[in-house]
C-alpha positions in Angstrom: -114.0 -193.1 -88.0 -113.4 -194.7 -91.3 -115.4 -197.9 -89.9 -118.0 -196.2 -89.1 -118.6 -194.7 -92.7 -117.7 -198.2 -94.3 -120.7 -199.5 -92.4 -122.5 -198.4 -95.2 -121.8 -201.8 -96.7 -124.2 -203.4 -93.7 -127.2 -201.5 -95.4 -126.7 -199.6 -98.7 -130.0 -198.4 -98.6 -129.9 -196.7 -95.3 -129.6 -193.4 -94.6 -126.3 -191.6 -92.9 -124.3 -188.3 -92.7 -120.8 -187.2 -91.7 -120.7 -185.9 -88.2 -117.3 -184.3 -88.8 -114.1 -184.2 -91.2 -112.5 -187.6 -91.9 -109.0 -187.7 -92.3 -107.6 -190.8 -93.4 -103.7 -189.5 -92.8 -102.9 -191.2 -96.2 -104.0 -194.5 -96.4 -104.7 -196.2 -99.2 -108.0 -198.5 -99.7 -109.2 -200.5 -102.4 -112.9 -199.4 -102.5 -115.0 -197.7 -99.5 -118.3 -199.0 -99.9 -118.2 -202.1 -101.9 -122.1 -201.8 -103.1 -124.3 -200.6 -105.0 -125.3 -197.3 -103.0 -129.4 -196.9 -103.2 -129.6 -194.9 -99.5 -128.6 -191.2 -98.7 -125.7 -189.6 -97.8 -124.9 -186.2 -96.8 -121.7 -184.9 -95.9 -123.1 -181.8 -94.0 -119.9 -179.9 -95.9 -117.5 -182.2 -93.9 -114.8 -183.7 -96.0 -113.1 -187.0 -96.5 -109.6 -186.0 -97.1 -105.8 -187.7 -97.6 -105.7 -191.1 -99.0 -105.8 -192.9 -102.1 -108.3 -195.3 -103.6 -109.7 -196.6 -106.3 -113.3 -196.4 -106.0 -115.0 -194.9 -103.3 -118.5 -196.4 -104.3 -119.1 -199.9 -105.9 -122.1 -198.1 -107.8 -124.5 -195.3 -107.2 -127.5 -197.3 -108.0 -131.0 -195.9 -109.0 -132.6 -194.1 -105.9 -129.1 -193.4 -104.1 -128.1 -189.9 -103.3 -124.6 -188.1 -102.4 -125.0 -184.6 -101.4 -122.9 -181.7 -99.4 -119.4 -183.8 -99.5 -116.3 -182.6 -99.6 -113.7 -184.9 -101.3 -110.0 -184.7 -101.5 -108.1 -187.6 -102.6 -105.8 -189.4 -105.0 -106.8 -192.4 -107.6 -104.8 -195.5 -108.1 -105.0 -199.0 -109.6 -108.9 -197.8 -110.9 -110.0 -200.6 -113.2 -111.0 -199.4 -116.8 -114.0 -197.7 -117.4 -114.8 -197.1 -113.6 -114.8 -194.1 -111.8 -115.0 -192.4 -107.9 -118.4 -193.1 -107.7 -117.8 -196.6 -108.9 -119.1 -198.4 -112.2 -122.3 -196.5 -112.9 -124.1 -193.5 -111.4 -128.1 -194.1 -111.8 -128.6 -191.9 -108.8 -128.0 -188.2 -107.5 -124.9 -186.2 -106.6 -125.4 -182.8 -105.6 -123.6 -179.8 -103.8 -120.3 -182.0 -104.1 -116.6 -180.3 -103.8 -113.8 -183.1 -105.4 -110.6 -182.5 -105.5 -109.3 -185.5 -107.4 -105.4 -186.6 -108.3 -105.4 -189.1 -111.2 -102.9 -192.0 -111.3 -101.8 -193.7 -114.7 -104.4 -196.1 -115.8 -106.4 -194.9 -118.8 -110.2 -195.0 -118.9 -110.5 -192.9 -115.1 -113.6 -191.1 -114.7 -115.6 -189.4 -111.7 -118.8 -191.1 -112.2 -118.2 -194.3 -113.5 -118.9 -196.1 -117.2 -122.0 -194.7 -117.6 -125.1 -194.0 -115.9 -128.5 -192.3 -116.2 -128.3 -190.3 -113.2 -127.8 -186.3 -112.5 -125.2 -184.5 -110.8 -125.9 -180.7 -110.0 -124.3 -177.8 -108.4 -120.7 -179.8 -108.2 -117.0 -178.7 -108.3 -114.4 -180.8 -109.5 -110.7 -179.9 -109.1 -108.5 -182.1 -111.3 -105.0 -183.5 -111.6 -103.6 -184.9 -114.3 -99.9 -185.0 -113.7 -99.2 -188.6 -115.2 -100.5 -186.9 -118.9 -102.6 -190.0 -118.4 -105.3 -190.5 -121.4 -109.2 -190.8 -121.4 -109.0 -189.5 -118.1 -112.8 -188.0 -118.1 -114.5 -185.5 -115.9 -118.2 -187.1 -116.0 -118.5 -190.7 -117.3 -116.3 -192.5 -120.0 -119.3 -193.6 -122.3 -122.4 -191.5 -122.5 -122.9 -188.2 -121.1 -123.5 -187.7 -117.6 -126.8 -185.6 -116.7 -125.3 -182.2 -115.4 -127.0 -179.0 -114.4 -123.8 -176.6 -113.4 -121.3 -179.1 -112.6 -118.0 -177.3 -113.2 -114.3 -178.8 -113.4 -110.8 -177.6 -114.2 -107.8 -179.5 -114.8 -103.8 -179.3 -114.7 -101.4 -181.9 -115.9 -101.9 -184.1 -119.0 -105.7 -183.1 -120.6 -109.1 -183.9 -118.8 -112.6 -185.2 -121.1 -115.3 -184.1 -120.2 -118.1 -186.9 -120.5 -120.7 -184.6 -119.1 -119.6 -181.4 -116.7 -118.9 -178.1 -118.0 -115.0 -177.5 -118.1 -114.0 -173.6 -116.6 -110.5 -172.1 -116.1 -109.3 -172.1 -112.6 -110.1 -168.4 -112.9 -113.2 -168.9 -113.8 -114.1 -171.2 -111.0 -112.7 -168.7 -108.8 -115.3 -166.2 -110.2 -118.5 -165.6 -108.0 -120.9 -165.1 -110.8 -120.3 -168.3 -111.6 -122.3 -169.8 -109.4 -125.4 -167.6 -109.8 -128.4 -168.9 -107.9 -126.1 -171.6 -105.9 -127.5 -172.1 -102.1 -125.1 -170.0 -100.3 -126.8 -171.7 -97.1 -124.9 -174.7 -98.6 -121.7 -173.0 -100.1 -119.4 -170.2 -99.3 -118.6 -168.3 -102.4 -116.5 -165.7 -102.1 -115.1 -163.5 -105.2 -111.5 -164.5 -105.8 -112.2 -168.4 -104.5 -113.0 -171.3 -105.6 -116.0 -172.5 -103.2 -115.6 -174.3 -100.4 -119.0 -176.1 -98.0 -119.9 -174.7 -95.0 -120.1 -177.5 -92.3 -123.1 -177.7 -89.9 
């Protein structure tokens, strides 16, 4: 249940994980966890899917982790120079899937204003279809800390601020992802990869 994962506000530096899929069958929320996120969570490859926010994270602060999620969403009404992780990420994202539909305000990112943190092994699908500007892949100042974060784009143009950007058909290229953790991942030839639940 959506309450359940907005309990995170309650303790920010706990730990959690997704049990199963969350579908949110469209809503629309202003931001998920209204903090500054210093705990873990893993998605276990489950997905939060079908709704529309504007940040899903107040922050990722220093400490805080986000690994094996599975996002599919759209953005709208994002304040300037914040992003789906929220204002800064000082923390870890890793063996993260977004698929990610921009709305019109300029200054959208992924990952916030800026940020000393690292995201690794991370796909991000992106839609543009409002031709918005400074829409930006990794963080709108700085450069985010990436090791094989990948991203593709359609609609408008995409910045990157930090990830690596691939064609589609690139992304749906297996040697891409050389030395991924297929434990983690499938990657199939012809795909782009999806997580593996558990």
């Amino acid at each position: 249940l959506i309450q359940d994962f907005q309990a995170i506000n309650g303790n920010p530096t706990g730990k959690f994980y997704l049990a199963n899929d969350l579908d949110l069958g469209g809503a629309s929320y202003n931001v998920l966890v209204n903090a500054y996120f210093a705990g873990i969570l893993d998605g276990r490859g489950h997905e939060i899917r079908n709704f529309t926010v504007s940040n899903i994270f107040g922050a990722i602060a220093a400490g805080g982790v986000v690994k094996n999620l599975a996002v599919t969403c759209s953005v709208a009404n994002m304040g300037g120079n914040m992003g789906l992780f929220g204002l800064e990420m000082l923390g870890t994202v890793e063996n993260c899937r977004l698929e990610i539909t921009f709305g019109t305000t300029q200054f959208q990112t992924v990952f916030g204003r800026n940020g000393t943190g690292t995201a690794s092994n991370c796909v991000l699908i992106l839609h543009n279809p409002s031709n918005t500007l400074n829409v930006f892949a990794g963080l709108c100042l700085g450069s985010l800390n990436c090791d094989q974060v990948f991203y593709c784009y359609d609609g408008g143009s995409v910045t990157s601020g930090g990830p690596t950007q691939k064609s589609e058909d690139s992304l749906k290229q297996a040697a891409t992802y050389k030395g991924w953790d297929t434990l983690v991942w499938n990657i199939t030839e012809g795909e782009i990869p999806t997580l593996k639940a558990w």
